[in-house]
N, C-alpha and C positions, 0 to 999 in steps of 0.2 A: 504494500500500500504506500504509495506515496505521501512524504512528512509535508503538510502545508507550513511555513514558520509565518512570523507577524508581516514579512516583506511582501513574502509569495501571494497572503490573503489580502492585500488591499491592493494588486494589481489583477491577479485571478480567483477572489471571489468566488464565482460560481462553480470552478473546477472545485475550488477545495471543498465547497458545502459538500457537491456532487460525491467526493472523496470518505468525507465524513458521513454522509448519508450512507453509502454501501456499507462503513463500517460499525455503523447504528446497526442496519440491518443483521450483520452478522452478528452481532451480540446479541439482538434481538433473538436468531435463531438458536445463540449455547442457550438463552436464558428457558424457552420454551419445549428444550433439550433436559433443562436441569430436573424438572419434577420427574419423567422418566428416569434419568438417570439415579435417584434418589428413590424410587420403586425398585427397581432391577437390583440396584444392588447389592450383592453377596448370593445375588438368584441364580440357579442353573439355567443357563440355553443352549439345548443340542441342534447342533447347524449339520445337516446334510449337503454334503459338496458331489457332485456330480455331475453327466453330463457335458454341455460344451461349454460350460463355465469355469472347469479341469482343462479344456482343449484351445482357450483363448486367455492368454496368458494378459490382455489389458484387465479381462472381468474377472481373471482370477486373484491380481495382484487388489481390486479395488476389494474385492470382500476380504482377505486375508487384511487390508487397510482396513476394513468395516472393525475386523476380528481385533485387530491389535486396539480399537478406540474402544472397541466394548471391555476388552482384558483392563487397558489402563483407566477406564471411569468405575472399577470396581466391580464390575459384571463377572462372570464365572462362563464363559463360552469354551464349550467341548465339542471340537471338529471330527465328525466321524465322514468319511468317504468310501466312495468305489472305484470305479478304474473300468467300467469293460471294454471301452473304445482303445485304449491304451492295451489291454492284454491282448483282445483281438489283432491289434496287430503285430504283439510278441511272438504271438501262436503262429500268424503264417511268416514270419521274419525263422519262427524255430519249425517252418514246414507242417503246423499243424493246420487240419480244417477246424474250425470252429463249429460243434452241431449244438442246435436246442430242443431241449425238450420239452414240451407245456410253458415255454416262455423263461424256461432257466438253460445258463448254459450247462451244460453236461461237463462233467469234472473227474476224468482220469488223472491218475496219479501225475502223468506227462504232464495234462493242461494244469495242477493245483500247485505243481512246483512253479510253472510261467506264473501263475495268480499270485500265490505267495512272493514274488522275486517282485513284480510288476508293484503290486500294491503296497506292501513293507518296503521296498531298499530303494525305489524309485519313486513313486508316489508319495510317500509318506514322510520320505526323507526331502523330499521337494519343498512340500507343504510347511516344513517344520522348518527350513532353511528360509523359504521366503519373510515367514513370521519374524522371527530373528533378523532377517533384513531390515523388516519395516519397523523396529524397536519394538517390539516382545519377546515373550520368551515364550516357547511350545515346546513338547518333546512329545516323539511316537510311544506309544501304547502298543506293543503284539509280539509276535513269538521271539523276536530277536533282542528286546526288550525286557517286558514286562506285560503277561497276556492278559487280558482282562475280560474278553469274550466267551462264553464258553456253551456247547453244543452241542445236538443229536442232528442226525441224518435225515434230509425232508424226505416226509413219505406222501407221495402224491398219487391219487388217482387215475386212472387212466381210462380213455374210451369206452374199456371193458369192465372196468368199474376195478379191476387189478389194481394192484403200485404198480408206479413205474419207474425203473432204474433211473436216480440221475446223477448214480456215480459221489464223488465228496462232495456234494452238496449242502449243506445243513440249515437249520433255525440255531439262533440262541434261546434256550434256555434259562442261563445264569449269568451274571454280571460281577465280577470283583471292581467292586465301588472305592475302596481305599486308594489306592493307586491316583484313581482320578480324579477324587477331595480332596488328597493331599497336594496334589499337583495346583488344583485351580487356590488352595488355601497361601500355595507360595507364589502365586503370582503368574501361573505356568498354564498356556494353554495346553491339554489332552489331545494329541491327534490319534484317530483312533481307523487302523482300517478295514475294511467288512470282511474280515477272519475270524473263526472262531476256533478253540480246542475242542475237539472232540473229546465229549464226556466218556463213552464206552471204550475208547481207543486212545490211551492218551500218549503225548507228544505229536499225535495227527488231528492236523487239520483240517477244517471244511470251510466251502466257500459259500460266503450267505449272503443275499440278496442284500443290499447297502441301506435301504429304505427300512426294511426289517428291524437291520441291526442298528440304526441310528434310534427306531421307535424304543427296541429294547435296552439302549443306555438313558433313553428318558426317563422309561418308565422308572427303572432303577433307584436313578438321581434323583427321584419324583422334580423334573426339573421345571421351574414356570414356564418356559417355552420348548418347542420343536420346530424347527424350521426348514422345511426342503425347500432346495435352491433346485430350480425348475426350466425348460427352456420355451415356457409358457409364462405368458402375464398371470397367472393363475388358474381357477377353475371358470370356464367362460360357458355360459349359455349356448352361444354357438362358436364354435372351437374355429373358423375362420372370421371371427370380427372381435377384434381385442376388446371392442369397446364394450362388450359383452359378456365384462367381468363379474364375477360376484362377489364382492369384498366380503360378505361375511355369511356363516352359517353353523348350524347346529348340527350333533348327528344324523337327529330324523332327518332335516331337510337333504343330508347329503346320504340318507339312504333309499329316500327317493327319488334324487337326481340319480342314482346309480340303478333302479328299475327302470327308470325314461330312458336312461341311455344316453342323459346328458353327460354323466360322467363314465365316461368309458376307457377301452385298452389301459395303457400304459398310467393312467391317473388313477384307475381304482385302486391298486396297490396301495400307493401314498397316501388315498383318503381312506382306506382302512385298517394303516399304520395309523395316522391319525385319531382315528378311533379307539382304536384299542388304546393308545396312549392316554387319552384321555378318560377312559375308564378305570385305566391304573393312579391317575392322581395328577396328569401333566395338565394344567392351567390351559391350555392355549397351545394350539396347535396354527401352522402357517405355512401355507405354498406361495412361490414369490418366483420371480423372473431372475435370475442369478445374470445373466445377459445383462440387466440394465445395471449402469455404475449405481454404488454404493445403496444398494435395493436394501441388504439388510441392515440399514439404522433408518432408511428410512420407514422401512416395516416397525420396526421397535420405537422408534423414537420421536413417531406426527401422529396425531391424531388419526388423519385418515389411512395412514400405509400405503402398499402398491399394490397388496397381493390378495389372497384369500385368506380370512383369519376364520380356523374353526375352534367352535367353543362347547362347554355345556351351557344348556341354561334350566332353569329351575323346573322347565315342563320337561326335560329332555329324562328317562329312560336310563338309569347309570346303572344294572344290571348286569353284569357280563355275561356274553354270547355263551351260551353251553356249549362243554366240551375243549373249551381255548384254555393251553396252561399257562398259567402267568410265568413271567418273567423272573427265579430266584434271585435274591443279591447275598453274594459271598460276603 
């Protein structure tokens, strides 16, 4: 910002108001920042990273900047990610085809060692390097670490009404929560990535859908927010016109957009992560555009947000779905 002195303002005047007004403005904007920041803080929020906001490194650097402004106003932000776009191309760089089955990738020993290598030594170490760039401090979470995931083998139905093989695939079931209290208690963001240990088989690991395993460190953390970064403005009415966003809603509402078939493919997952998380204790759930710069403070931190904010509210239904195992914490 340009320093107006006593010389400068009584020959250019209206530059310097012009000068001081932007700078009103921004003060204006920490001040209207601060009651937020004074809510949130000491609060958990699990930020899901995915998608092509891992893939464009201007959208990545700006949330990792989001990430390090919520770490240093006191906030406790815990970065869980996935990688498929990145392992998919590990696989065919290491001659593999990539198959899926029911919408997972199928996980031979061959593909979980690329998964594990991709998402731990290159992802994760990326993510944690960046932060530390931009003045934070982060550290990974997983087997070469400190593993904090932990898991059984998904068992999924198949056409015939059978399982169907899908190889190391898994859910989490349990969460070792120390690790990543003590971490966010010294100042330290958690990067965490969608790996788990296998409970029945241990030192092996499985690989689990990112969305999942983001829901299952909220629930854990019982954290005030979830946030999936998306490469959608959110959940929209009609999925070709942005402007046809729905900033906000309840379960019911999003379990009847999801019989209309407003909410469909690839977003039911994330709104029944959301769900489930909120059944377990998480405040507020959020899908948000990771694409647009600094989307997550602006989600947290204005009144109106960018994105979809799912909530309970008092007529909503807080029963848990029969048959879903919750989520233990170690």
């Amino acid at each position: 910002m340009a320093v107006c002195s006593r010389r400068t303002r009584n020959s250019t005047g209206s530059r310097c108001r012009a000068v001081y007004e932007e700078a009103i403005q921004k003060a204006d904007v920490l001040i209207a920042a601060l009651g937020y920041m004074r809510k949130f803080h000491g609060r958990f929020t699990v930020i899901k990273v995915g998608g092509s906001v891992m893939e464009d490194p201007e959208s990545l650097r700006a949330l990792l900047v989001d990430v390090v402004f919520m770490q240093t106003v006191g906030m406790r932000p815990v970065v869980v990610h996935g990688g498929g776009k990145a392992i998919t191309v590990a696989m065919e760089k290491a001659g593999l085809t990539p198959r899926w089955v029911k919408g997972r990738r199928y996980t031979d020993d061959a593909t979980l060692e690329i998964v594990a290598r991709v998402l731990a030594e290159e992802i994760n170490s990326d993510i944690e390097r960046h932060i530390n760039k931009f003045g934070g401090r982060a550290s990974g979470l997983h087997h070469k670490t400190h593993q904090c995931l932990y898991g059984r083998r998904l068992s999924m139905p198949g056409d015939d009404g059978e399982p169907v093989d899908l190889g190391r695939v898994g859910e989490v079931v349990e969460v070792d929560v120390t690790p990543i209290e003590n971490l966010c208690l010294a100042g330290v963001v958690p990067v965490l990535p969608s790996l788990a240990e296998d409970d029945d088989e241990e030192e092996k690991l499985l690989n689990v859908n990112a969305d999942t395993a983001a829901a299952a460190v909220a629930q854990a953390l019982r954290a005030d927010k979830l946030v999936f970064l998306t490469d959608t403005p959110g959940i929209l009415r009609d999925r070709n016109d942005p402007s046809s966003l729905i900033t906000g809603l309840n379960p019911d509402e999003c379990r009847e957009l999801i019989r209309d078939g407003v909410i469909d493919k690839g977003m039911i997952p994330k709104v029944e992560a959301c769900l489930t998380s909120l059944e377990a204790g998480v405040r507020k759930t959020h899908i948000i555009d990771g694409r647009l710069r600094h989307s997550l403070l602006l989600e947290i931190f204005t009144e109106s947000g960018v994105g979809t904010e799912i909530a309970q509210d008092e007529h909503t239904d807080r029963a848990s779905p029969q048959g879903r195992r919750p989520v233990l914490v170690r």
